[in-house]
C-alpha positions as CSV (number, residue, x, y, z in Angstrom):
1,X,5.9,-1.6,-0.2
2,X,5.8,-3.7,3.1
3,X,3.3,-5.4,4.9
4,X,2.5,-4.0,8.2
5,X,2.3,-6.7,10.1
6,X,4.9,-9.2,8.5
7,X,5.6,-12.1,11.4
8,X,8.6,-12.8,12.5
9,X,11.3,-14.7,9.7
10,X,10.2,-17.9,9.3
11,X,6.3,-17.8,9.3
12,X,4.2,-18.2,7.7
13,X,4.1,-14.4,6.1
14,X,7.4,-14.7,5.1
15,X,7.3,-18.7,3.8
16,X,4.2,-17.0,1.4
17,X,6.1,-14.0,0.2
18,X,8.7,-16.4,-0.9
19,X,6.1,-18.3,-3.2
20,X,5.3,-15.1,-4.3
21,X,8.7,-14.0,-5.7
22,X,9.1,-17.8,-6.8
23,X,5.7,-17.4,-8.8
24,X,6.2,-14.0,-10.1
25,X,9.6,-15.3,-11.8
26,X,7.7,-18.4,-13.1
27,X,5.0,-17.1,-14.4
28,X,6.5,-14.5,-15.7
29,X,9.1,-16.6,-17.9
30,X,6.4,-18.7,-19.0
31,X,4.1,-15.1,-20.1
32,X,7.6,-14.6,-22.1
33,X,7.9,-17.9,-23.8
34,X,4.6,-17.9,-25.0
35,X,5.2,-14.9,-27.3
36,X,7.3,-17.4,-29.2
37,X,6.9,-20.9,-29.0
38,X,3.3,-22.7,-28.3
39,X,2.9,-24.1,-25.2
40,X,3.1,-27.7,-26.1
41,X,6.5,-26.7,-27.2
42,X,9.4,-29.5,-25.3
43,X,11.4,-26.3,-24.3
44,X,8.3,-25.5,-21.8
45,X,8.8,-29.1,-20.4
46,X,10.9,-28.2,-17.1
47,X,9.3,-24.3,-16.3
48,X,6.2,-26.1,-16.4
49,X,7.0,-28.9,-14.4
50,X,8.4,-26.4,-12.0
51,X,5.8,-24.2,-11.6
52,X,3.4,-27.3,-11.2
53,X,5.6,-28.3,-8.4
54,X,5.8,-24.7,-6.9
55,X,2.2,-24.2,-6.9
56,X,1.1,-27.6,-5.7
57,X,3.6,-27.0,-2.6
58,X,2.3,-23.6,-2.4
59,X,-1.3,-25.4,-2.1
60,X,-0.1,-27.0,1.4
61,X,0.7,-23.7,2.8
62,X,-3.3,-22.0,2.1
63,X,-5.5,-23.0,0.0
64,X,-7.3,-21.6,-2.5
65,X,-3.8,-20.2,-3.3
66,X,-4.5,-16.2,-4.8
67,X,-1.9,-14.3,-7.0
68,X,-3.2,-11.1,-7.9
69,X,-2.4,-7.9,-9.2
70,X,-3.5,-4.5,-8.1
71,X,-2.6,-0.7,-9.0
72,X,1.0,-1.8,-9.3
73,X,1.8,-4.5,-6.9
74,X,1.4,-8.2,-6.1
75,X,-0.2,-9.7,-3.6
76,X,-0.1,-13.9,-2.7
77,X,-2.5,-14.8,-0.5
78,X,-2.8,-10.9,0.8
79,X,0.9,-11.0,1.1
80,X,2.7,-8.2,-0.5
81,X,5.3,-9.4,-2.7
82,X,8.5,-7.1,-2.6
83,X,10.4,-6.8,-5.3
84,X,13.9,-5.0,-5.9
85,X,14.4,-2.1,-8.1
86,X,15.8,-4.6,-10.9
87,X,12.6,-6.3,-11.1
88,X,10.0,-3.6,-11.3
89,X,10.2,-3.4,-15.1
90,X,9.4,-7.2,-15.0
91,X,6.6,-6.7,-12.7
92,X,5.1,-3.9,-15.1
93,X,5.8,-5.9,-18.3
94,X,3.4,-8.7,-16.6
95,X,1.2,-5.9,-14.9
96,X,0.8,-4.5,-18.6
97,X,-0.1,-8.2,-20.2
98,X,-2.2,-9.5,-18.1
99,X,-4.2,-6.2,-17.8
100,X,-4.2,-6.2,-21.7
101,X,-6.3,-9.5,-21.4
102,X,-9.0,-8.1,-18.1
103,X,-6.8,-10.5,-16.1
104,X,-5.8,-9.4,-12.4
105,X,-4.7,-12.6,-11.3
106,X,-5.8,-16.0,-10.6
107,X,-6.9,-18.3,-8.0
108,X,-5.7,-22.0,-7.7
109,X,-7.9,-24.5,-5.6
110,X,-6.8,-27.8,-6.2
111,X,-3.6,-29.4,-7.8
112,X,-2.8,-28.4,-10.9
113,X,-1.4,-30.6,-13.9
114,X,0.9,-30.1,-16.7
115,X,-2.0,-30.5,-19.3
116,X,-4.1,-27.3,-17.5
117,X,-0.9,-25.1,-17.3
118,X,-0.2,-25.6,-21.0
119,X,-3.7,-24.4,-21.4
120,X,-2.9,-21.3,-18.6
121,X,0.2,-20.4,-20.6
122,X,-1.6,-20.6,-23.6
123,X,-3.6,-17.6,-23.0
124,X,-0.3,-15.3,-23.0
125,X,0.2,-16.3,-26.9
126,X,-0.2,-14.2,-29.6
127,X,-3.3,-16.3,-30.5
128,X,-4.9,-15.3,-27.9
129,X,-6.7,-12.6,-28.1
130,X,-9.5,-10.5,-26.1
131,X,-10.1,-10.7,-22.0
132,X,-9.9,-13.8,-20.5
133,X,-13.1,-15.0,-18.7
134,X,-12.9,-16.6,-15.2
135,X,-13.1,-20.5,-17.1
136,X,-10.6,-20.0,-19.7
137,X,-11.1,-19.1,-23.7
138,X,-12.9,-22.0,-25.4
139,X,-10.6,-25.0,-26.3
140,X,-8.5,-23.8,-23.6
141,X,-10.6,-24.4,-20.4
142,X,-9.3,-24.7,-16.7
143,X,-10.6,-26.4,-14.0
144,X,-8.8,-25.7,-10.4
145,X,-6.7,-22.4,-12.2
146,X,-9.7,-19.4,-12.2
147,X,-9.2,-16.4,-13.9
148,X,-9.7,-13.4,-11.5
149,X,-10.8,-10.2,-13.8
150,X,-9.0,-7.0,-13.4
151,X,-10.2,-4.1,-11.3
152,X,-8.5,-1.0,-11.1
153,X,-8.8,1.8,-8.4
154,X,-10.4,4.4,-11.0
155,X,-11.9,2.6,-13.7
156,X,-14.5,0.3,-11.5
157,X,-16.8,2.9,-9.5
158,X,-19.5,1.8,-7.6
159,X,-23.2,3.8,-7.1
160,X,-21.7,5.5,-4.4
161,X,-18.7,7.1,-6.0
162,X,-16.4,4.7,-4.5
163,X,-14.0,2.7,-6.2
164,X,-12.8,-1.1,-5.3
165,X,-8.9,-2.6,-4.7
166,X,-8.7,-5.8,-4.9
167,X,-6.0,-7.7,-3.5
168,X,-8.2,-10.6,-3.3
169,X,-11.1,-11.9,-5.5
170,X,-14.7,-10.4,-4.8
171,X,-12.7,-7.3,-2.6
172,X,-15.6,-5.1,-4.2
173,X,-17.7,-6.6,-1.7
174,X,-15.8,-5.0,1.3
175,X,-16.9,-2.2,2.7
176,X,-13.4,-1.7,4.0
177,X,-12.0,-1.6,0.8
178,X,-14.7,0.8,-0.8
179,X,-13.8,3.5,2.1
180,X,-10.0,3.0,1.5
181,X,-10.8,3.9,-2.2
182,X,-13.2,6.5,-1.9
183,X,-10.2,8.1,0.3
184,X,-8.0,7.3,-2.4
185,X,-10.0,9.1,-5.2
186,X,-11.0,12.3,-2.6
187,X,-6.9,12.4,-2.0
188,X,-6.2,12.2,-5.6
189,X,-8.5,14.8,-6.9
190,X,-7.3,17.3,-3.6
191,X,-3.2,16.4,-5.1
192,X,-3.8,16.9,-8.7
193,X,-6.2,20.0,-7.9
194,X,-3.0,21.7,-6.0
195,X,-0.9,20.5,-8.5
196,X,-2.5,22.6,-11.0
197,X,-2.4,25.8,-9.1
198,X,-6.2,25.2,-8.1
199,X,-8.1,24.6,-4.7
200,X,-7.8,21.3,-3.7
201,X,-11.6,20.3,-3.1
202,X,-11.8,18.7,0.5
203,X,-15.4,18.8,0.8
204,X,-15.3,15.3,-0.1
205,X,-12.9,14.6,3.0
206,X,-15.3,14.3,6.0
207,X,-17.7,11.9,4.7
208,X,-14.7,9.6,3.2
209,X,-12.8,9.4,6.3
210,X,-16.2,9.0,8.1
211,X,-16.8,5.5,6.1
212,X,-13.2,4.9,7.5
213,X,-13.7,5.3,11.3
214,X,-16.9,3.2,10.6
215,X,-14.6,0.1,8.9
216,X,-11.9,0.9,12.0
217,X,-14.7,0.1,14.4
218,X,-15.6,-2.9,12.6
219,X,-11.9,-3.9,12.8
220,X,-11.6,-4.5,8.9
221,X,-9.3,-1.4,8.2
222,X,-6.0,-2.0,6.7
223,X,-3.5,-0.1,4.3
224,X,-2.5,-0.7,1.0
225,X,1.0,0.6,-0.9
226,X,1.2,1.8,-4.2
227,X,4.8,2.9,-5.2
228,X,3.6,5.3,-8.5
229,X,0.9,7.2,-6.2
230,X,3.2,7.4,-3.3
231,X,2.0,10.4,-1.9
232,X,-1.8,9.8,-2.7
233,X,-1.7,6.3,-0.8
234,X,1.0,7.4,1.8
235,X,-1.7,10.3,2.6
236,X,-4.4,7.8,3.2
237,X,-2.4,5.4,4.7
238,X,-1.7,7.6,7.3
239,X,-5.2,8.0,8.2
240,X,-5.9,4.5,8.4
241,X,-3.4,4.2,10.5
242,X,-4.1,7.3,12.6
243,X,-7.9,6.2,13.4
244,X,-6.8,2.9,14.4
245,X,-4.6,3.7,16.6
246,X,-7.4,6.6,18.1
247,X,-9.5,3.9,18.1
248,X,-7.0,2.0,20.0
249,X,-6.9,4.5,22.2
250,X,-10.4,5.5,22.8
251,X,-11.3,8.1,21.0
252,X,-14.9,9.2,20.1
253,X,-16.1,9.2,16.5
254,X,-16.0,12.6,16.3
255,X,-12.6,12.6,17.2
256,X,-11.6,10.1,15.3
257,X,-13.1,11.3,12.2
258,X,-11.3,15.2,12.5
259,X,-8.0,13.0,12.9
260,X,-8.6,11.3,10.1
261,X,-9.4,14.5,7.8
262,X,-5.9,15.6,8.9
263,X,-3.8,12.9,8.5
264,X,-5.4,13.1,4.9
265,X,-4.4,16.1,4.0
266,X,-1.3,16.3,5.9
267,X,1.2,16.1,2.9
268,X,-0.9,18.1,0.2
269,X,1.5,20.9,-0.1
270,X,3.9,18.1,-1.3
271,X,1.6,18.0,-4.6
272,X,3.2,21.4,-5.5
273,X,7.1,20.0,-5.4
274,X,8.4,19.7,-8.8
275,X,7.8,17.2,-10.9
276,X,10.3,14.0,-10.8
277,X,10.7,15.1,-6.8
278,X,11.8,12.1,-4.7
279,X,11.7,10.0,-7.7
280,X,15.4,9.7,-8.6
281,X,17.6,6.5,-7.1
282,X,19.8,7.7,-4.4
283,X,19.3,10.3,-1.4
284,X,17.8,13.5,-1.7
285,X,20.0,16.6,-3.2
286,X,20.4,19.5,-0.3
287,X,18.3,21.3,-3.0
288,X,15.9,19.0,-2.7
289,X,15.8,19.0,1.0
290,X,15.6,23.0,1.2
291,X,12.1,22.5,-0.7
292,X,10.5,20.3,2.0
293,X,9.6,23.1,4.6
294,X,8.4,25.2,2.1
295,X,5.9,22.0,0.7
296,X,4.7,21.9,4.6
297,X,4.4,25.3,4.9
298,X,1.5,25.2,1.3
299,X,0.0,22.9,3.1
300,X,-1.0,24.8,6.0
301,X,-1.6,27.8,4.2
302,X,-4.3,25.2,1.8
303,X,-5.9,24.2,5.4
304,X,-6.2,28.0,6.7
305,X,-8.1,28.9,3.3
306,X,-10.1,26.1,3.7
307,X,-10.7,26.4,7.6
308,X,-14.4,27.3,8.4
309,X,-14.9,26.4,12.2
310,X,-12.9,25.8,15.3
311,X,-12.3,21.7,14.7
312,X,-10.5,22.9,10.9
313,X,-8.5,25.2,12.7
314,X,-7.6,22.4,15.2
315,X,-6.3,20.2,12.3
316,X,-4.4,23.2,11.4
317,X,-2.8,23.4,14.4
318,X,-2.1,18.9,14.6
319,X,-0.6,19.3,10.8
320,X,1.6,22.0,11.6
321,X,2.8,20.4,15.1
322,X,3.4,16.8,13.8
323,X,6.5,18.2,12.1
324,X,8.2,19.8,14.9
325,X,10.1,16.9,17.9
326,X,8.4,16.2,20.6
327,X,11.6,16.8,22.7
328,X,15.6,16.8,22.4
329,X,17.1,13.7,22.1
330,X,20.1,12.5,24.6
331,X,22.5,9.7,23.0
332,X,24.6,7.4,23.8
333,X,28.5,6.9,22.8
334,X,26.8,4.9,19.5
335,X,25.3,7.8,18.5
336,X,21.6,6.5,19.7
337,X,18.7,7.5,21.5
338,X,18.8,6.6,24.8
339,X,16.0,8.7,26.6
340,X,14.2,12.3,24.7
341,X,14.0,15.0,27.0
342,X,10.4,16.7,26.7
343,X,9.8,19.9,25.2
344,X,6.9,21.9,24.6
345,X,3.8,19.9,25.1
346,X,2.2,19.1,21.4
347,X,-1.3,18.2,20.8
348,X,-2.2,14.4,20.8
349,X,-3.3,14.8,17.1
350,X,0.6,16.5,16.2
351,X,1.6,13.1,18.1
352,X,-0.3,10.9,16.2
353,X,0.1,12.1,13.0
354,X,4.0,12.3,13.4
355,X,4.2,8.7,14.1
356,X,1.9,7.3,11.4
357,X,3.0,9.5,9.0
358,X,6.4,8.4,9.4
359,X,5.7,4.9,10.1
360,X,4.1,4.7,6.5
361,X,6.7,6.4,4.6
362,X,9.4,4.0,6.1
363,X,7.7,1.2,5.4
364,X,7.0,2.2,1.9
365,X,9.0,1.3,-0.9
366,X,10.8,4.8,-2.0
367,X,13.2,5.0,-5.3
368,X,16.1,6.0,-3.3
369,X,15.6,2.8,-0.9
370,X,13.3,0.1,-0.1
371,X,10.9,-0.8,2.2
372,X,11.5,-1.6,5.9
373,X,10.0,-4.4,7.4
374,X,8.0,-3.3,10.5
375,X,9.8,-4.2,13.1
376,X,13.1,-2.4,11.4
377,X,11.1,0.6,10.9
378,X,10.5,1.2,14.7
379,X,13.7,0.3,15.3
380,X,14.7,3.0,13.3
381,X,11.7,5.4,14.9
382,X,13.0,4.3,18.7
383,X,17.0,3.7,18.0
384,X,17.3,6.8,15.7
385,X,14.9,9.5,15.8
386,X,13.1,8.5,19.2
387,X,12.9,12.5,19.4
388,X,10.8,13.2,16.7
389,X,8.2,11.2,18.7
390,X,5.7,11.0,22.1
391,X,7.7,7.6,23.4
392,X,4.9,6.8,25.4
393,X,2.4,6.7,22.2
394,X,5.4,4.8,20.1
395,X,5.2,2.0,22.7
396,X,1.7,1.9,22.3
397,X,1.4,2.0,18.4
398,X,4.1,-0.6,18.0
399,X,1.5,-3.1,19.9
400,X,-0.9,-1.4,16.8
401,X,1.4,-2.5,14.2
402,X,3.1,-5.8,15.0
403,X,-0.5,-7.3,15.9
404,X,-1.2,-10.5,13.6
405,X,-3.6,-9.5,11.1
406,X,-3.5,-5.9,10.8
407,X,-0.9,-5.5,7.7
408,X,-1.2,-3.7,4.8
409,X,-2.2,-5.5,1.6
């Protein structure tokens, strides 16, 4: 996971990340304890006193200060929270608890005391029991902690079919977020349809990218990661990421919205890889690389079945030219790209979709490595593989991506 649009080290992103990583560890020994000892207990004396000190410091860098869980990650403050392969057991241990209570996070507003964290802890005991309302259980009652309840991607549907992610409290209020989940759910049902040797059912693909060009033309578009859904999140990711930068560039909403549709469905022939694919620590097998073209090549065949009119055909045609270069590389004595020497013109959708696609992937967590930070990411796109891309377009996206504000959550 990564957000897109981390500053530079030593702002304010990465000062908030650090909390993060500091809370999760605190909290999370605390959630432990508590199984064992009540919180009044004199061995809580120091952790508590720490994570009083580490929130209240946290309180001068934003406040309301906002730890939240969602789908599998951990957001402060709408700052992803990276954490290394070793600690991704601990992060679904306290995923797991504080789900097992309705909890998906909680929201600090003022300084905290000892007396209100013992009661916090508290509600990780055995004796507690049931979910956890917004005030605290009775007899256990806090006053500047709030409880933020638990939403999750495909349990809370709305009227519309839509579904919210929260990475912040009330996010089921966003529009933007209800069109990144409806894309989620019409990308998951299209995988696990293919998956099970059945038509994936992209009916559902036009009007959910549609609500997406609408939130990139309000400018409240962003991405969001999800390490066990990789490919159902990287898919939509990539058409966030591919209608805001049309939409940087000016195109129509027509345009943008046939973009969109194949960005979305540019990876689905990955749903038919086996099971465990991509999964296992380390680089991909040369068996496991032979498989790839033939997961691209199900997916165009599942867009040619599908095509009904000349604009599916053109997404056809943009899914199957994002994977070729866009020209021959020339490198220097290092081994890097120093200029790309054009080939065969692609079309601006192949171009597009190349670099957002691999954009997101990079700057994904994967099990085989972690995520890049953004600007490492297009160091690696410009320094390393500058030939798989338009350079003129890669320019222009990195202004996309390195913009304050646009990251993913």
């Amino acid at each position: 996971m990564a957000d897109e649009t981390r500053a530079a080290p030593g702002k304010a992103d990465d000062a908030q990340e650090k909390l993060g990583r500091q809370l999760f560890g605190a909290v999370l020994m605390l959630m432990r304890a508590a199984k064992m000892y009540a919180p009044d207990n004199s061995i809580f004396g120091k952790p508590l006193q720490a994570l009083e000190t580490l929130i209240n410091q946290g309180l001068a860098l934003k406040r309301p200060l906002t730890f939240q869980l969602a789908q599998n990650s951990l957001y402060v403050d709408g700052t992803l929270v990276r954490v290394d392969l070793a600690s991704r057991e601990n992060l679904r241990v306290m995923i797991a608890e504080m789900k097992g209570r309705s909890m998906g996070g909680f929201t600090i507003g003022a300084p905290v005391t000892i007396p209100e964290l013992q009661r916090f802890v508290w509600h990780f005991s055995s004796e507690s029991k049931g979910a956890v309302p917004e005030a605290g259980m009775p007899g256990h009652e806090l006053t500047s902690i709030r409880i933020v309840p638990w939403t999750d991607l495909h349990e809370q549907t709305d009227d519309a079919g839509g579904a919210p992610v929260s990475s912040r409290p009330a996010a089921e209020r966003d529009p933007a977020v209800l069109a990144y989940a409806r894309a989620v759910l019409c990308a998951r049902e299209a995988y696990r349809a293919l998956a099970a040797g059945q038509p994936p059912p992209l009916e559902g693909a036009g009007p959910a990218v549609q609500d997406l060009v609408d939130a990139a033309s309000a400018g409240t578009l962003r991405p969001f990661k999800s390490d066990d859904e990789y490919l159902v999140f990287h898919a939509v990711n990539t058409a966030v990421l591919a209608i805001r930068f049309g939409h940087l560039l000016g195109l129509g909403r027509p345009e943008l919205r046939d973009l969109g549709i194949a960005a979305l469905c540019h990876d689905l022939g990955k749903a038919t890889l086996p099971e465990g694919f991509g999964r296992v620590a380390g680089p991909l097998s040369p068996d496991d690389r032979r498989l790839l073209p033939g997961a691209h090549l199900k997916t165009l065949r599942t867009l040619f079945a599908a095509a009904t009119d000349e604009p599916a055909l053109g997404r056809l045609v943009a899914v199957r030219e994002s994977a070729l270069d866009f020209g021959t590389a020339l490198r220097d004595g290092q081994g890097r790209v120093r200029s790309v020497e054009a080939g065969p013109r692609l079309s601006l959708f192949a171009r597009l979709l190349a670099i957002c696609s691999v954009y997101d992937a990079l700057t994904s967590n994967r099990p085989f490595r972690g995520a890049y930070r953004p600007r490492d990411a297009l160091a690696v796109m410009w320094y390393e593989a500058r030939q798989k891309f338009d350079p003129e377009l890669l320019v222009l996206f990195r202004r996309l991506v390195v913009a304050k504000g646009t990251g993913a959550r």
